[in-house]
C-alpha positions in Angstrom: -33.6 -23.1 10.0 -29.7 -23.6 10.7 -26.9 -21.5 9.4 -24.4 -23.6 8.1 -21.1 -21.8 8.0 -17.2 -22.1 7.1 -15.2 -20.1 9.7 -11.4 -18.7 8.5 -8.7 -18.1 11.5 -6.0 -16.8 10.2 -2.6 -15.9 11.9 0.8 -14.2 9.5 4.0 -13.9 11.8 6.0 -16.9 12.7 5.6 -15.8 16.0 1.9 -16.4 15.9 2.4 -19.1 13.8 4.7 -20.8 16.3 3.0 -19.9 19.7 -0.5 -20.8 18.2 -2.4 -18.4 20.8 -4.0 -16.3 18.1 -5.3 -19.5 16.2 -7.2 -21.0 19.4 -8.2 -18.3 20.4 -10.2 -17.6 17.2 -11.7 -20.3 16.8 -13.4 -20.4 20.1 -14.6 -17.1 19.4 -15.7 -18.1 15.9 -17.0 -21.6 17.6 -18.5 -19.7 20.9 -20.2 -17.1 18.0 -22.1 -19.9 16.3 -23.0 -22.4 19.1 -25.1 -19.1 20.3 -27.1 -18.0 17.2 -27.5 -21.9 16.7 -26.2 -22.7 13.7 -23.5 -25.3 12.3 -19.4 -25.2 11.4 -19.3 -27.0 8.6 -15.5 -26.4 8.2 -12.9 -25.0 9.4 -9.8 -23.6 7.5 -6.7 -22.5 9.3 -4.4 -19.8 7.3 -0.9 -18.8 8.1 0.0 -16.4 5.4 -0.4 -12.4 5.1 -3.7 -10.7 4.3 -1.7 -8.4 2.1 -3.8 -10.3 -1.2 -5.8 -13.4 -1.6 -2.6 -15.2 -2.9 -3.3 -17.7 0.2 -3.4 -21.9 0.1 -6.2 -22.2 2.9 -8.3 -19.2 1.4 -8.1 -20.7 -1.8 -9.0 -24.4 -0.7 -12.0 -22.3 1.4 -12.9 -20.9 -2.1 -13.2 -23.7 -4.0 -14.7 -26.0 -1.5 -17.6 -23.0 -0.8 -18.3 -23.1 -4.8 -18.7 -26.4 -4.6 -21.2 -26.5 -2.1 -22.9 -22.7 -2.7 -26.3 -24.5 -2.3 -25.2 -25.4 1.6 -22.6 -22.8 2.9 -24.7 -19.7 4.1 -21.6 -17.5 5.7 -17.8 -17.7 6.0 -17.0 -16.3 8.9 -13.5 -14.1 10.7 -13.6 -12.7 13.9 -12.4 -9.2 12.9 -12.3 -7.7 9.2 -8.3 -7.8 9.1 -8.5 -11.3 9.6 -9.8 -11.4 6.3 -7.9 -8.5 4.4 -5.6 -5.6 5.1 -6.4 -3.9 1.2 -10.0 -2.5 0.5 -9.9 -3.1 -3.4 -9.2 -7.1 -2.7 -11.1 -7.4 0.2 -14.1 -6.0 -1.6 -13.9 -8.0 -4.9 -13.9 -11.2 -2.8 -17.2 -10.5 -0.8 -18.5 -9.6 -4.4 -17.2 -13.2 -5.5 -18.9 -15.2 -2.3 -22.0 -13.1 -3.2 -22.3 -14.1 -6.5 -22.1 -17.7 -5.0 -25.2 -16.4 -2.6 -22.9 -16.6 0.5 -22.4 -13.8 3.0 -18.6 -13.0 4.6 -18.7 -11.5 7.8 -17.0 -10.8 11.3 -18.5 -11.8 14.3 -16.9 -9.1 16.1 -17.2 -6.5 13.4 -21.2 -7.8 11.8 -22.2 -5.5 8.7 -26.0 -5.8 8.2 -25.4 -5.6 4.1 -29.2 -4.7 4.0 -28.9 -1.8 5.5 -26.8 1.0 2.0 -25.2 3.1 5.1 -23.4 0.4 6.5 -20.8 0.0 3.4 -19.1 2.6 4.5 -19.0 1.0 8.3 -17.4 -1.9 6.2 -14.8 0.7 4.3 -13.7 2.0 7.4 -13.2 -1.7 8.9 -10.8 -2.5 5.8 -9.3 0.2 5.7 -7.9 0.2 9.2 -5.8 -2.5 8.4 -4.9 -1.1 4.8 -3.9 2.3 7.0 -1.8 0.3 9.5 0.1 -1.3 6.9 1.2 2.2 5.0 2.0 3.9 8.8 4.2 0.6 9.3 5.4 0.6 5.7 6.3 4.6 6.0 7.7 3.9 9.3 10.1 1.4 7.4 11.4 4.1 4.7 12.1 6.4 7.0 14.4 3.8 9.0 15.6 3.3 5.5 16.3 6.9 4.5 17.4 8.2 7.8 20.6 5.3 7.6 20.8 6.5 4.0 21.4 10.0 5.2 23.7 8.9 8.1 25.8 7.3 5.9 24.8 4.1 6.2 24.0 1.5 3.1 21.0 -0.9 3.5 20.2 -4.3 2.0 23.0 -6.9 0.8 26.3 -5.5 0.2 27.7 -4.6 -3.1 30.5 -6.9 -4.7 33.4 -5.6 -2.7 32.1 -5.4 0.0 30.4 -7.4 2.9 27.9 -6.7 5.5 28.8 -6.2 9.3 28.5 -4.3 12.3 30.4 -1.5 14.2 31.1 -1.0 17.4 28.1 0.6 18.4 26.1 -2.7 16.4 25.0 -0.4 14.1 25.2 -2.1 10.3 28.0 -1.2 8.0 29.9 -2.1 4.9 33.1 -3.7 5.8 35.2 -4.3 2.5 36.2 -7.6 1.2 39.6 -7.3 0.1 39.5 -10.5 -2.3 36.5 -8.7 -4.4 37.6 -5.2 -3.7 41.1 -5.5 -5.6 39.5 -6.8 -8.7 36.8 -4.0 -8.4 39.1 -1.4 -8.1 41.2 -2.6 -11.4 37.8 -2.7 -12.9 37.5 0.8 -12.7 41.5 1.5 -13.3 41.2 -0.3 -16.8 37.6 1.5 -17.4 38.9 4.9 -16.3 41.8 4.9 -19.5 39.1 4.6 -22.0 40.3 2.0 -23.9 37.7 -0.9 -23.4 34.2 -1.0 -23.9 31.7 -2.2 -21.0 30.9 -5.4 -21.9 34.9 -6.1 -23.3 36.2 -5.3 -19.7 33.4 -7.5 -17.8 34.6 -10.4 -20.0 38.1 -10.1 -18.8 37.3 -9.4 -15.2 35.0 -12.4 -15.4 38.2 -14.5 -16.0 39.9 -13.0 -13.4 37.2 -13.7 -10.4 34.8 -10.8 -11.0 32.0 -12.7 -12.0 29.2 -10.2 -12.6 26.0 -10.3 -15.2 26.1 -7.8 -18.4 23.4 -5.4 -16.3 25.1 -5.5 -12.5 28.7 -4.8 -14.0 27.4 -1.3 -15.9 25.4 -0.7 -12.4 29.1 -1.7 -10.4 30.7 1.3 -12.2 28.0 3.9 -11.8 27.8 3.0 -8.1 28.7 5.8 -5.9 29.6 3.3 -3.0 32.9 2.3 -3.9 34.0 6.4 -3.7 32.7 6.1 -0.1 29.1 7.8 -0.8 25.9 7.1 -0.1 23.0 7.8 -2.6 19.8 9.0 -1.1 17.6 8.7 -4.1 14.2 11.7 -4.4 11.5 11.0 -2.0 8.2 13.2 -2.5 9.6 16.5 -1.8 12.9 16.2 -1.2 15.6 16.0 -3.9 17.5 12.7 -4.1 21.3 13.7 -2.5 24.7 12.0 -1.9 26.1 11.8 1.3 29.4 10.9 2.8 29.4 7.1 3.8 30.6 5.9 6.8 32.1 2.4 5.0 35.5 2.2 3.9 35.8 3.4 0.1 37.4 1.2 -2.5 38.0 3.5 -5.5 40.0 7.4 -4.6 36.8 9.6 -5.7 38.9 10.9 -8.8 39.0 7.4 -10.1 35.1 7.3 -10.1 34.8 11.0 -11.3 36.8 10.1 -14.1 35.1 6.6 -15.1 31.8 8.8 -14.8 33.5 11.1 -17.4 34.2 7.9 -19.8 30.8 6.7 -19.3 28.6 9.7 -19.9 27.2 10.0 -23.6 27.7 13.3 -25.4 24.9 16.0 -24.0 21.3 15.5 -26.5 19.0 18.0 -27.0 15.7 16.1 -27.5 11.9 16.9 -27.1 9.4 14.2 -26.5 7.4 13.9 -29.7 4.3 13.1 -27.9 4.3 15.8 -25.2 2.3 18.2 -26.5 -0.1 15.6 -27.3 0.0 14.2 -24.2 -0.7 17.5 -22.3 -4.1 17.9 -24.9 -5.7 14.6 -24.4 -4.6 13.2 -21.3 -7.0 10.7 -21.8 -5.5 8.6 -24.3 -5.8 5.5 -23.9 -8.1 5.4 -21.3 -11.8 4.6 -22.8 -13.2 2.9 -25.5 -15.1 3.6 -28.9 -18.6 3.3 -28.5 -19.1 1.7 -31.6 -16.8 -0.7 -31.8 -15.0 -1.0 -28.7 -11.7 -0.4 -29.6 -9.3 1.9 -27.4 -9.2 5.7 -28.3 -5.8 7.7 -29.4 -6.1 11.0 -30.4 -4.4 13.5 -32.5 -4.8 16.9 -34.0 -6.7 18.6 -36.8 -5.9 21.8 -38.2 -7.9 24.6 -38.5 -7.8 27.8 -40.0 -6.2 29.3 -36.9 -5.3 26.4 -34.9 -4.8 23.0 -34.4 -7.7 21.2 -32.7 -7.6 18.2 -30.9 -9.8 14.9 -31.2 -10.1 11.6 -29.7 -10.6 9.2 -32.0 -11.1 5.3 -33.3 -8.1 3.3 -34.6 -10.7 1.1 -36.5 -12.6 1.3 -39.4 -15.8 3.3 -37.9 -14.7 6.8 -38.0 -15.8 7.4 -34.4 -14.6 11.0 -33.1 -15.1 13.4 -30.4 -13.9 16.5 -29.4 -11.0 16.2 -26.8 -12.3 19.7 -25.5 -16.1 18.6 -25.1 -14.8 15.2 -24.0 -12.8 16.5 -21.2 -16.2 19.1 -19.8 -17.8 15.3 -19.4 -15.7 14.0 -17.2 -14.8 17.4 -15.5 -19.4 17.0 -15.2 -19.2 13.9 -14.3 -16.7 14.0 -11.2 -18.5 17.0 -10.4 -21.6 14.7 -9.7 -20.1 12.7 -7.4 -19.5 15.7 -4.5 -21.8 14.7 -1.6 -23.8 17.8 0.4 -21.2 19.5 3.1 -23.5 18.4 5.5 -23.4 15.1 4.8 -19.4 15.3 4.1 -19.1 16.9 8.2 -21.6 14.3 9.3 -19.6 11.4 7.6 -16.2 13.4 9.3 -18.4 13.3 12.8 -18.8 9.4 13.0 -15.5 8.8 12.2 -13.9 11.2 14.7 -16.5 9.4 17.1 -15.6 5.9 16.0 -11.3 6.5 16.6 -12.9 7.9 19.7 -14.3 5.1 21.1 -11.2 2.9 19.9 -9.2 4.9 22.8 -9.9 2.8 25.7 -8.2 -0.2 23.5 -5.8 1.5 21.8 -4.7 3.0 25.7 -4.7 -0.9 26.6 -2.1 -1.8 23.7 -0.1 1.1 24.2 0.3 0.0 28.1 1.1 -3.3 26.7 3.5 -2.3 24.2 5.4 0.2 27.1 5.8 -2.4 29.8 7.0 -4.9 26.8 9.1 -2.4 25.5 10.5 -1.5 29.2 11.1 -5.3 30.0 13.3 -5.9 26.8 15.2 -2.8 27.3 16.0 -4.2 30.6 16.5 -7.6 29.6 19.4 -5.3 27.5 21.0 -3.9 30.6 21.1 -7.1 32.0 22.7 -8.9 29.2 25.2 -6.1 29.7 26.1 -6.2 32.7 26.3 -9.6 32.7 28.8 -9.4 30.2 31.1 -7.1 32.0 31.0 -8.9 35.3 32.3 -11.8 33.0 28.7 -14.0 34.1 28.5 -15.0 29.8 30.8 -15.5 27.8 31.4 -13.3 24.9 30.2 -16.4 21.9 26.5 -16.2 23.8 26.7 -12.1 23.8 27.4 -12.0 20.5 24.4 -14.4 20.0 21.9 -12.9 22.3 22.5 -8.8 22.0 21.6 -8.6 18.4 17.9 -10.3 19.2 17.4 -8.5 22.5 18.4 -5.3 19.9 16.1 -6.3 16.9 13.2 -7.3 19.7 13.6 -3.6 21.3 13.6 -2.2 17.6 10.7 -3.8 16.4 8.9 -3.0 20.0 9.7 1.2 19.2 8.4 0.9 16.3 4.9 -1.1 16.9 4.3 1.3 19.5 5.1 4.4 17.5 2.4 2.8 15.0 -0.3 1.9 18.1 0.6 5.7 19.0 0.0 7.7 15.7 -2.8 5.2 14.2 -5.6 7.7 15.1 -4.1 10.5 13.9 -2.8 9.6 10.5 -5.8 7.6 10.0 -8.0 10.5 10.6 -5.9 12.3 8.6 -6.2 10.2 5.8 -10.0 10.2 5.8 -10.1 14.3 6.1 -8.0 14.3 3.0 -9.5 11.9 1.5 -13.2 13.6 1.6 -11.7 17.0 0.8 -10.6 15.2 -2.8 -14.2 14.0 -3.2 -15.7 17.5 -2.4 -13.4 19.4 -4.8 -12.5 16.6 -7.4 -13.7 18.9 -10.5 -10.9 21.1 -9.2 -8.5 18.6 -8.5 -8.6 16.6 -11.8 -8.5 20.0 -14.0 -5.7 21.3 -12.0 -3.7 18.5 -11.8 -1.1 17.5 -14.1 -1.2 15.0 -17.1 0.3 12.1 -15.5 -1.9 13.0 -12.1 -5.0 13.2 -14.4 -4.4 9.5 -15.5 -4.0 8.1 -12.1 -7.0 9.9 -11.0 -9.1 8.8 -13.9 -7.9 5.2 -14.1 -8.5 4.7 -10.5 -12.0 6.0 -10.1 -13.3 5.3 -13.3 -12.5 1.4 -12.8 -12.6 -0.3 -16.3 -12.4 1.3 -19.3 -15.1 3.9 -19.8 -16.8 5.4 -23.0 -18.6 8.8 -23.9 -22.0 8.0 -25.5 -24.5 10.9 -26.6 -22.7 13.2 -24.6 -22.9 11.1 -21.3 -20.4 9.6 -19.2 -20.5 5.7 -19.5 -18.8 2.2 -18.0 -19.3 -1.0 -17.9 -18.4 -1.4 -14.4 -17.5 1.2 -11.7 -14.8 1.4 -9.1 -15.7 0.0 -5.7 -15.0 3.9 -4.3 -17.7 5.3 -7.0 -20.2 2.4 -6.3 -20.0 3.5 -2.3 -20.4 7.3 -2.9 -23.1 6.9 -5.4 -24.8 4.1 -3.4 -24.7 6.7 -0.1 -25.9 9.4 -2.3 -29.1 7.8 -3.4 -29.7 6.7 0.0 -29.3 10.3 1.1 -31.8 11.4 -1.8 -34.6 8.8 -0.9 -34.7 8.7 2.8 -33.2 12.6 3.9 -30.4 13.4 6.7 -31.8 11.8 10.0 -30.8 11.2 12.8 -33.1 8.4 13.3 -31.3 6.3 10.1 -29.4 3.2 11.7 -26.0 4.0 10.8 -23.8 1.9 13.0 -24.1 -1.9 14.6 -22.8 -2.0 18.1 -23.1 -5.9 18.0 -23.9 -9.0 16.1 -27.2 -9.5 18.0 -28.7 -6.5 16.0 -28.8 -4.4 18.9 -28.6 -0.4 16.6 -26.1 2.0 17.6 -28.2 5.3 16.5 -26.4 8.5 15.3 -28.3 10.3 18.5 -26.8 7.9 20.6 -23.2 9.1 19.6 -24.2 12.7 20.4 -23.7 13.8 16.6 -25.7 17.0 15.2 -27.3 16.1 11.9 -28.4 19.2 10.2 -31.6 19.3 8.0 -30.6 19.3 4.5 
């Protein structure tokens, strides 16, 4: 009988969007796909928007029109996985939704045989690519940001006093703006003397011109910017700094010391009253009563020699339990979760062998990329050159150099991406599996806040404790896959013969002997 099917292409840059090779070109893959295994496009729907969420017109027309016709649509296809989603969480809550519908997403490139438990993680490892390209692009960004923090340089919109510009070398810069930067600096003259309160002097700058809200003008004076500083605010292990800017400043740095002085409140000693707490149940807030649902606090009873620390019920049924025997549970229960070391190298194997295999095309881009990057570089020179042998005029070189500039730019850093994607990805998953194997450790090691994260993003919705055993309603996607792998593990042993991978959509079997992969007995 005939597939009927809805096929997504979906494109996200304007330059996509504008060429229009990517669309095309999908669909005669998505077209070609079907016309072979004989079955019928029932629709097409064309997307232009990121695969960052499922916030998406097209995908949500697709949606609605597939509900309405669950008893007809069999599959919604993409050519590749990141046509559908660059984020695992959403991209996997979505195929949950078609399934409930009883229709099947896939990529006709990428097929996932969901009858076969092994082949979820085959489908992990095809979202997460894109999720992982995203974070290497998105770190590549902050530390553009942060190394023109630490150079000096501001980023983003300039200030009130200042406007944005370029030097001589292109680069960006804060030029100041002399109409805004005299009322500025008498802001902070008037503040510095002590006599006017905040939201006094805004009012009477606001009659003069200086038109800021009642939060940016409090921000305006604690803004080391105007003292010719840049602020390089904390980033994981290094410690937030200010550096000398390379702008003009619009304030003397004793002026700004001294409105500093005026603004900072007399020195408090104060301890949280909820630390200690905090640091004893660290679970607060995190499941529910058993009994009647509601969310747990927890405090402290006292004892003959101590204080001893329960979760407990807000509500009227008295329900309590022992923060100490609560917290063995879940220690128990992540402890489950750890997967054999044989299977954990075996699962490390198949991915190394999988990045492998991606070489050849990732080789390909990177050519690409490099003679692309080369070109504009010398599409560069030549705008230079042409410029000093007076064959442009300087109105066009102003127009052209800063796109040839952002082109090369945005070339440098693709290819820095296409060039450390194996690496960092790998290194991601190694890191990733080393948390699985010693979670126990890692949860009763970490800190409280840690601890929270942890729990609140593996445990999915709130869970309970019931009888002394570990319950939830629903479990994280990342528990469901490692406890769905297990129990496959369990009832069919570690073989070498078990289909793992799907070299096509035919159903031709890539074996793990076929990828040269040891699999130890358990």
């Amino acid at each position: 009988m005939s597939k009927k099917v809805v096929i997504y292409p979906r494109v996200s840059t304007d330059e996509q969007r504008k060429s229009g090779y990517s669309i095309p070109h999908q669909e005669a893959v998505l077209n070609k796909s079907c016309e072979i295994r004989g079955w019928t496009v029932d629709r097409t729907f064309i997307e232009d928007h990121s695969a960052k969420n499922f916030n998406r017109p097209s995908y949500k027309e697709l949606f609605k029109y597939c509900k309405a016709n669950k008893h007809s649509i069999d599959y919604v296809l993409v050519t590749k996985w990141d046509r559908f989603s660059r984020n695992v969480g959403h991209a996997l809550a979505e195929i949950e939704k078609f399934a409930a519908i009883g229709i099947e997403v896939n990529a006709v490139e990428e097929w996932i045989d969901f009858s076969i438990p092994q082949n979820y993680l085959l489908l992990a490892v095809y979202l997460a690519m894109p999720e992982v390209d995203n974070k290497v692009r998105a770190q590549n960004v902050v530390n553009g940001i942060r190394g023109s923090w630490k150079s000096g340089r501001w980023i983003g919109i300039a200030p009130v006093g200042y406007k944005n510009g370029r030097d001589l070398e292109n680069k960006p810069i804060l030029m100041v703006n002399e109409s805004e930067a005299a009322l500025v600096r008498e802001a902070f003259e008037r503040f510095s003397t002590g006599l006017f309160e905040q939201q006094e002097l805004r009012k009477l700058m606001w009659k003069k011109g200086l038109q800021l809200s009642r939060s940016r003008f409090p921000a305006m004076l604690k803004n080391s910017v105007y003292c010719g500083r840049v602020y390089v605010p904390a980033y994981k292990s290094e410690p937030e700094q200010i550096v000398r800017g390379v702008h003009q400043a619009i304030v003397p740095e004793e002026l700004f010391d001294k409105v500093q002085n005026v603004l900072a409140p007399a020195a408090k000693v104060s301890k949280r009253r909820y630390e200690a707490m905090e640091d004893a149940t660290p679970l607060r807030g995190l499941f529910y009563c058993p009994e009647c649902g509601g969310t747990l606090t927890s405090s402290a009873s006292k004892g003959r020699t101590a204080y001893y620390w329960y979760y407990h019920c807000q509500g009227k049924c008295n329900f309590r339990l022992s923060a100490i025997k609560t917290h063995d549970i879940v220690s128990d229960y992540f402890d489950s979760l750890r997967i054999d070391d044989d299977i954990a190298d075996l699962f490390l194997k198949v991915k190394e062998n999988y990045y492998q295999n991606q070489d050849n095309v990732r080789s390909q881009n990177i050519k690409l990329f490099t003679e692309k990057l080369k070109a504009a570089e010398e599409q560069l020179v030549r705008l230079e050159h042409k410029f000093v042998n007076d064959l442009v005029d300087k109105e066009s070189y102003n127009l052209l150099r800063p796109r040839y500039l952002a082109e090369v730019r945005v070339l440098r850093i693709d290819l820095k991406a296409l060039t450390d994607a194996a690496s960092d990805a790998m290194t991601y998953i190694r890191s990733t599996v080393d948390i699985v194997q010693n979670l126990r450790k890692f949860y009763e090691e970490a800190t409280t806040p840690l601890k929270q994260k942890l729990v609140g993003s593996l445990c999915g919705k709130k869970f309970t404790i019931q009888n002394s055993h570990y319950r939830t309603a629903q479990e994280s996607a990342i528990i469901a896959v490692l406890k769905g792998f297990k129990q496959f593990i369990k009832e069919n042993g570690c073989s070498s013969e078990h289909p793992f991978l799907l070299s096509s959509p035919y159903g031709n079997r890539t074996r793990v002997t076929r990828m040269k992969i040891w699999c130890p007995n358990p």
